[in-house]
C-alpha positions in Angstrom: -7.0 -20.3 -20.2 -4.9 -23.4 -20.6 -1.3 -22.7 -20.1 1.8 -24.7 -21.8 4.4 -25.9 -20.1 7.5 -24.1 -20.3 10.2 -25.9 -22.3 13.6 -24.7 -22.4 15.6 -24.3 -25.6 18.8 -25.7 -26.4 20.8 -22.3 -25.5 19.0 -23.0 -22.3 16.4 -20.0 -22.5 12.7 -20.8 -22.0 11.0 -20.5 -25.3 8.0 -18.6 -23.2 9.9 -15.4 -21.3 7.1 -14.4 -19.3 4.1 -16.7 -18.2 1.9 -15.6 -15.8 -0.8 -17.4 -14.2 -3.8 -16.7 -12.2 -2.4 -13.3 -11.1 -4.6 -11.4 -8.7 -4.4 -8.2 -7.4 -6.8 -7.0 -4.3 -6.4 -4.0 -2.0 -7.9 -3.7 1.0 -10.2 -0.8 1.2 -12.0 1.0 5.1 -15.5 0.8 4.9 -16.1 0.9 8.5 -14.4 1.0 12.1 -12.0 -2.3 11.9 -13.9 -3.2 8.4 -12.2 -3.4 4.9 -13.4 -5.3 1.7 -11.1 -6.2 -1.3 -11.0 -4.4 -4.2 -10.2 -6.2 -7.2 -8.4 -4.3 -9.3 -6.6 -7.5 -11.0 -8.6 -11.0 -10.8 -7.6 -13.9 -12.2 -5.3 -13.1 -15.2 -3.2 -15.1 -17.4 -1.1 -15.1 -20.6 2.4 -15.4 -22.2 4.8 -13.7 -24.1 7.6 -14.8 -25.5 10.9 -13.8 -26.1 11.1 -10.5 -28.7 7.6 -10.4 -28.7 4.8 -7.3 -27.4 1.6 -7.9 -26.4 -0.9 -5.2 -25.9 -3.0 -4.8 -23.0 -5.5 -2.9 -23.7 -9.0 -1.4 -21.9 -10.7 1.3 -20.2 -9.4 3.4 -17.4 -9.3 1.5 -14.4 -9.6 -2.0 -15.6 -6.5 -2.8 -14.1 -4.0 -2.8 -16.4 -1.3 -0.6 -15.1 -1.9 -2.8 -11.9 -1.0 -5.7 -13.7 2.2 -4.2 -15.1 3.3 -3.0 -11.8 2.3 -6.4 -9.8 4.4 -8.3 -12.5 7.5 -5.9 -11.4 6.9 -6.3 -7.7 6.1 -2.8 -7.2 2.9 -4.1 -6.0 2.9 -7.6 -4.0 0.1 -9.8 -5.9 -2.3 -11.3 -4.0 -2.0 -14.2 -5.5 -1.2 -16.5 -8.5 2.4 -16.9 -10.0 4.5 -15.3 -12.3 7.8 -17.3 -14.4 10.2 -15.4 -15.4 12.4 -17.0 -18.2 11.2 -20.6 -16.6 12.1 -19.1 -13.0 9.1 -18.6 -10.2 9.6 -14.9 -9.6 9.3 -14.8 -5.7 10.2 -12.1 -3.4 13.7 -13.5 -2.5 15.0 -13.5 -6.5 13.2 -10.3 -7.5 15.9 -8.1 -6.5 18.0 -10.2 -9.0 15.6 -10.5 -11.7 15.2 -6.8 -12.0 18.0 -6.1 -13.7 16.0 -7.9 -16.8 12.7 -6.5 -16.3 12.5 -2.6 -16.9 9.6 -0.4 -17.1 8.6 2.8 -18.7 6.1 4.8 -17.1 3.0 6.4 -18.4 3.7 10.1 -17.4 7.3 11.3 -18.4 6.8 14.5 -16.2 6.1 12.5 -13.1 8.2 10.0 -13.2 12.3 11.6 -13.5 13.7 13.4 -11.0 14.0 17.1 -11.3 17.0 17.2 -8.9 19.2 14.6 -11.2 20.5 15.6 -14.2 19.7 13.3 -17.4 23.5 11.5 -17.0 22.5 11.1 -13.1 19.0 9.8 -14.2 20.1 7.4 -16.7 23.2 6.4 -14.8 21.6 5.2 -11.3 20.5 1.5 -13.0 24.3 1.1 -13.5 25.4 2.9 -10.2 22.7 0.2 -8.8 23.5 -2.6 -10.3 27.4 -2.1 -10.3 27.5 -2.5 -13.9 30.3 -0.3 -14.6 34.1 0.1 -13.3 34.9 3.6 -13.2 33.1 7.2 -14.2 34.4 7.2 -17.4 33.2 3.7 -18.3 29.7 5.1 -16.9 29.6 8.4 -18.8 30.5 6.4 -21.7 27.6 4.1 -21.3 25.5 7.0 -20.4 25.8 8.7 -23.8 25.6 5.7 -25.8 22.5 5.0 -24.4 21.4 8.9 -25.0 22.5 8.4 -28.5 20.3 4.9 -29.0 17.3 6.8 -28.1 18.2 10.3 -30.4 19.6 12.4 -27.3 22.2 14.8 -27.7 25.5 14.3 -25.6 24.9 18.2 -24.5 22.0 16.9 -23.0 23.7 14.8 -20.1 24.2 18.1 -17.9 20.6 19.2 -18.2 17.5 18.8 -15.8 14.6 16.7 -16.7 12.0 20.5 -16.7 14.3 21.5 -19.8 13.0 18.9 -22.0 9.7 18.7 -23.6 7.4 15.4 -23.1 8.6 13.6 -26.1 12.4 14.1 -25.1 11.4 13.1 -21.2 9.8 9.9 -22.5 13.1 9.6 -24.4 15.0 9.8 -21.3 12.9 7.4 -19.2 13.5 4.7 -22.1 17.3 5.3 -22.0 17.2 4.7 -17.9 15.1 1.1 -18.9 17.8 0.3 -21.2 20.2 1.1 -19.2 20.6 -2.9 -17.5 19.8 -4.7 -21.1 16.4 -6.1 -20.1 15.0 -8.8 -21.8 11.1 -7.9 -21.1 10.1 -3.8 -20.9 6.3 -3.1 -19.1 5.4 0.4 -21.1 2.8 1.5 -19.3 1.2 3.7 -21.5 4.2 5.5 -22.9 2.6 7.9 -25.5 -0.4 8.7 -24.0 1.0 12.0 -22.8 2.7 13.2 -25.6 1.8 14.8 -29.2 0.5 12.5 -32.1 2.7 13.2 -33.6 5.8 13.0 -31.3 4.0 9.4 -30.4 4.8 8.3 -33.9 8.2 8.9 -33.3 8.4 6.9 -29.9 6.8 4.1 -31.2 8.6 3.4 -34.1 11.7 3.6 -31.4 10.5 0.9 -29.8 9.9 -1.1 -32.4 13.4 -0.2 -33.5 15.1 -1.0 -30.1 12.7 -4.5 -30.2 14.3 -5.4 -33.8 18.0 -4.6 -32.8 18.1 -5.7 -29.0 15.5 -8.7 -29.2 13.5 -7.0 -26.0 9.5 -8.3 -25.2 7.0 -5.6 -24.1 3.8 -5.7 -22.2 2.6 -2.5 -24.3 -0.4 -0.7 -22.0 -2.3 1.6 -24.4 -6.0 2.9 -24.9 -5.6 3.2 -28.4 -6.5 0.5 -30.3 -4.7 1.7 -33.2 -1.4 1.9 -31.8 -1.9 -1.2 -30.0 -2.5 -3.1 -33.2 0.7 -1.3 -34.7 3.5 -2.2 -32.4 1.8 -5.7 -30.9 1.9 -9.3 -32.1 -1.0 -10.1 -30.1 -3.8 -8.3 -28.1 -5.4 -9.0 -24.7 -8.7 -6.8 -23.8 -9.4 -6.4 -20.6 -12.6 -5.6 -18.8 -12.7 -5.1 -14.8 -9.2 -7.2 -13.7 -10.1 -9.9 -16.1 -9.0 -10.7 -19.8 -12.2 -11.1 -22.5 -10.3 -11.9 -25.5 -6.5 -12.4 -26.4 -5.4 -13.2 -30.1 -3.0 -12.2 -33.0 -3.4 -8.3 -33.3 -4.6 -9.1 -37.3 -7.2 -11.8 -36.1 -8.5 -9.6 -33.6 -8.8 -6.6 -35.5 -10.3 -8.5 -38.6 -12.8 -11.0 -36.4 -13.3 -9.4 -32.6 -15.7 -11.6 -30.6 -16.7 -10.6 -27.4 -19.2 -7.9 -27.4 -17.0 -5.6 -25.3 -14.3 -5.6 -28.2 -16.9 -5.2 -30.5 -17.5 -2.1 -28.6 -13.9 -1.1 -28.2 -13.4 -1.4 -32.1 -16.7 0.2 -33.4 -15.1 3.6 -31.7 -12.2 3.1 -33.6 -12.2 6.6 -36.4 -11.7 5.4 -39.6 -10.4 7.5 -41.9 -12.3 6.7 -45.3 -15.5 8.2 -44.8 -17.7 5.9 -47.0 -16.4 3.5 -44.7 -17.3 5.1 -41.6 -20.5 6.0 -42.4 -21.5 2.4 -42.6 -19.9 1.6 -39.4 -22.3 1.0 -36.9 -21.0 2.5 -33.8 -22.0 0.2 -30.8 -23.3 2.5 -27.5 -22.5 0.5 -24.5 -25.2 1.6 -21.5 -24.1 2.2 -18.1 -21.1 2.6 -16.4 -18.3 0.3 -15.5 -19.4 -1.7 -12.3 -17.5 -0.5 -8.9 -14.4 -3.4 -8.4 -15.4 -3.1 -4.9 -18.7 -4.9 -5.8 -18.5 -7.1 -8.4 -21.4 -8.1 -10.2 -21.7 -12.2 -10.0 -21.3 -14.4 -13.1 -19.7 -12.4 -16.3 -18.0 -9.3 -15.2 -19.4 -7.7 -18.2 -23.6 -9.1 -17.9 -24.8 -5.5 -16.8 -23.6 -3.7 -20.1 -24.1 -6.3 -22.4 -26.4 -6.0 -25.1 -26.8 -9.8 -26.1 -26.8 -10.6 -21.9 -29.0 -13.8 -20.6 -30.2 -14.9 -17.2 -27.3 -17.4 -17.2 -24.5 -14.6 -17.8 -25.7 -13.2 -14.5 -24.6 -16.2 -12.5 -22.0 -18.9 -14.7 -18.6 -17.0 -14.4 -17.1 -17.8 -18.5 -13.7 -19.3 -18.3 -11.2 -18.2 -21.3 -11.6 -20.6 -23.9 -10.2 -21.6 -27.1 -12.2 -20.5 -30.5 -9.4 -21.5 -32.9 -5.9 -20.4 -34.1 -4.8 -19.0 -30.5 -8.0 -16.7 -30.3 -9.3 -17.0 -26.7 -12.9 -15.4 -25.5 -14.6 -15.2 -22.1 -17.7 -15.6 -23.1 -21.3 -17.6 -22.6 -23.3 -16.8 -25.9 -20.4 -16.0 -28.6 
């Protein structure tokens, strides 16, 4: 995929926040005395966003896309390829700076606060961290403004995270992002835990928080449909690669590769005359181990339309038109 240079605007802010290119993610895995072998869990990726913008990531479990939201935020050291930040080569000697504008929300809400802090404590270490605030008072009163942004109660400060229920956790773990002003949030799958209908809620949060504070997201979902709601484009990804990324309304309305196809034809559909003549495409076998690859096109062995050729040219992202780019050989 061909990348554009960054330009900077006249307030001096890169009109692309976050470019990432190439980004690779391997872990070493024992399979034998003094042997390892890299597992790919993120090969190769690249794409944009700019500023106030989402992007969906979306795939099947253990395509990689948590990995790359977490490589992006240094929690895991890529393997290789580089990320700009805002026009700035995130390396590991400016990260500890640059975090203060890159947040993330985590997929599991129970997981991921600390039972022995209360919610003020919780949403108060970013600014304790950071030194963003003078005094306790100035902190408290950050604290339940931020509470207040996300529909907590200021009762709710002295409480433990196990008194809350998922939707009010998830609540909490968005307050703690916001806590530093970020420009660009990863939300790694932040209503997958929760109700349907408490994930209505969350989303239209975000897309409340994205209107008022101008924040980017790299939104990690399964579901297509929520993906398409809250995103201005879409990537799919398919074992550590991307397949297809475009504007959410072209790729819902004119999917390409034969793995979106798939992801889409599972999508319900509530109008049953409409449903019924949806042909549901069965894709055979099972995603291919990351610890051995299958050569040429990542997705040849479940491919319905697969040639000889897909099983040894590797498809580069290319180009089809109006921003819609496809890794594919016969499409």
């Amino acid at each position: 995929m061909s990348q554009e240079s960054v330009n900077t605007g006249k307030a001096g802010r890169s009109e692309v926040l976050v470019d990432v290119r190439n980004l690779k993610q391997y872990f070493p895995v024992k399979v034998g005395f003094a042997k390892t072998i890299p597992l790919k869990a993120v090969d190769g990726v690249s794409f944009q966003i700019k500023p106030g913008e989402t992007l969906g990531l979306v795939g099947e479990s253990g395509c990689g896309k948590t990995t790359v939201g977490r490589s992006l935020l240094r929690l895991y050291e890529p393997t290789g390829g580089e990320f700009y930040f805002d026009g700035q080569l995130v390396t590991d000697k400016n990260i500890p700076q640059l975090r203060k504008r890159m947040q993330m929300v985590f997929q599991d809400p129970y997981s991921s606060l600390d039972p022995r802090m209360t919610v003020e404590d919780i949403i108060g270490e970013p600014l304790d961290v950071h030194h963003l605030c003078a005094n306790r008072k100035e902190r408290r009163d950050r604290v339940i403004e931020l509470m207040r942004t996300v529909g907590l109660n200021e009762e709710h400060a002295t409480r433990y995270a196990h008194e809350f229920s998922g939707g009010q956790r998830q609540r909490i773990g968005i307050a703690r992002a916001l806590a530093v002003n970020p420009d660009f949030i990863v939300c790694d799958e932040p209503v997958s835990a929760l109700d349907v209908s408490i994930q209505a809620q969350v989303i239209n949060m975000f897309e409340e928080l994205q209107e008022k504070l101008g924040i980017a997201y790299l939104f990690i979902a399964h579901d297509l449909l929520v993906i398409h709601h809250i995103s201005r484009r879409i990537a799919v990804m398919y074992l550590g690669k991307i397949v297809e990324i475009a504007d959410a309304d072209e790729l819902n309305s004119h999917p390409i590769h034969p793995y979106t196809l798939s992801l889409f034809s599972a999508v319900p559909i509530p109008d049953p005359e409409t449903a019924r003549k949806n042909k549901r495409i069965i894709l055979q076998g099972d995603v291919p181990s990351p610890l051995h690859m299958p050569g040429g096109c990542p997705f040849h062995t479940r491919c319905p339309y697969a040639q000889e050729r897909c099983k040894t040219e590797v498809p580069e992202l290319k180009d089809r038109g109006n921003g819609h780019f496809v890794s594919c050989l016969l499409r």
